[in-house]
Structure formats: C-alpha cells, structure tokens
C-alpha positions in Angstrom: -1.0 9.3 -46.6 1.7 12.0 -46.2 4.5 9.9 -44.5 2.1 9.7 -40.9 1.6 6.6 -41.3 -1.9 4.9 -40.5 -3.4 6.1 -37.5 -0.3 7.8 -36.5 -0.9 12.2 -35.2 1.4 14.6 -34.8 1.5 13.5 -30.5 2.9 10.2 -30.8 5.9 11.3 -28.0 3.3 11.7 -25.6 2.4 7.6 -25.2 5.9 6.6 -23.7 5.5 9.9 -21.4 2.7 8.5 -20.2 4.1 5.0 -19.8 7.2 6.0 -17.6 5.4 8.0 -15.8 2.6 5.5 -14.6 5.6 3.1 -14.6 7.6 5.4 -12.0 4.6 6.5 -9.9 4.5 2.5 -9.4 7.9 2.0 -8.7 8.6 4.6 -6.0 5.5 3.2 -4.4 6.2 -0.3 -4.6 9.7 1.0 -2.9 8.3 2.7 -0.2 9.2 6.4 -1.5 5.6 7.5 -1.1 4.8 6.4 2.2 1.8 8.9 1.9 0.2 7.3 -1.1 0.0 3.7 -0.3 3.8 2.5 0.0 5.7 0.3 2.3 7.3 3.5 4.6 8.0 3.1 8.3 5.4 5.5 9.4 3.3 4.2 12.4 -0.2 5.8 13.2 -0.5 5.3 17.4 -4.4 4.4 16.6 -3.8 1.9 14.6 -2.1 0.0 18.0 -5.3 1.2 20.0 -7.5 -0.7 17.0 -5.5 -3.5 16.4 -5.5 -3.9 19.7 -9.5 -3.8 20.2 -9.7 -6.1 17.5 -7.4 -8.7 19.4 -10.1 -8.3 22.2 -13.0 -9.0 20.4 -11.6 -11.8 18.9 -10.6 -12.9 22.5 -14.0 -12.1 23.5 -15.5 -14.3 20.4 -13.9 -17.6 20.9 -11.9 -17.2 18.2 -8.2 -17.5 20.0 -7.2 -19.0 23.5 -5.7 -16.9 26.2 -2.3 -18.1 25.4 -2.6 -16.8 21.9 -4.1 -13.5 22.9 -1.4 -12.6 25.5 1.5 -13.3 22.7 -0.4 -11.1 19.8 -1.0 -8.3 22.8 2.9 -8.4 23.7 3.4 -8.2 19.4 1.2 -5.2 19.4 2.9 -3.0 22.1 6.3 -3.3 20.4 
C-alpha cells in the first residue's frame, strides 16, 4: 500500500549500517586491531608468566607431567 512495500518503513538504510558495522567490529578483532577487546595483539601481561607458571607447578606437583616435561614448558614460559 503506497509504494512501501510489505513490511517495508521509512528506516530500511539502517539494516546494512548495522550489518557492516557488526561485520567490521569482527574483522578488526579477528585481525588483531583491538588488542584491548579480545584480539590476537602482541601485548603480554607479566602475571600471566607468574600464573602460567604456577600452573606448570601444580601440574608438576599432580602427577600430571614428568620432570623432563616440566623443565622444557618452564624454559617456554620465561621466553
């Protein structure tokens, strides 16, 4: 009824805005552009060496690797 078209509102531009939007706020993350919010970037929290290595302990501790094992994952770690 009056050329709209069924369904169709006087916003239709604003379904594609949204799509490349969503569809560029995943591709710069997917890239590593927004290191902050989730993506692949190169930053490297010195805790996360201090828990990864803690967890390499207990694992030690647990049975779950041999000595061997642990010393090469410990070397991996400092890097």
């Amino acid at each position: 009824m009056f050329g709209w078209g069924v369904g169709c509102t006087g916003f239709w531009w604003v379904y594609p805005l949204l799509f490349f939007l969503v569809m560029g706020f995943f591709m710069m993350r997917g890239c590593g552009c927004m290191s902050g919010w989730g993506g692949r970037g190169q930053r490297r929290d010195p805790n996360s060496a201090i828990a990864a290595e803690e967890i390499l302990k207990r694992r030690y501790a647990l049975g779950e690797i041999d000595l061997e094992r642990f010393e090469e994952m410990k070397k991996k770690i400092a890097e």
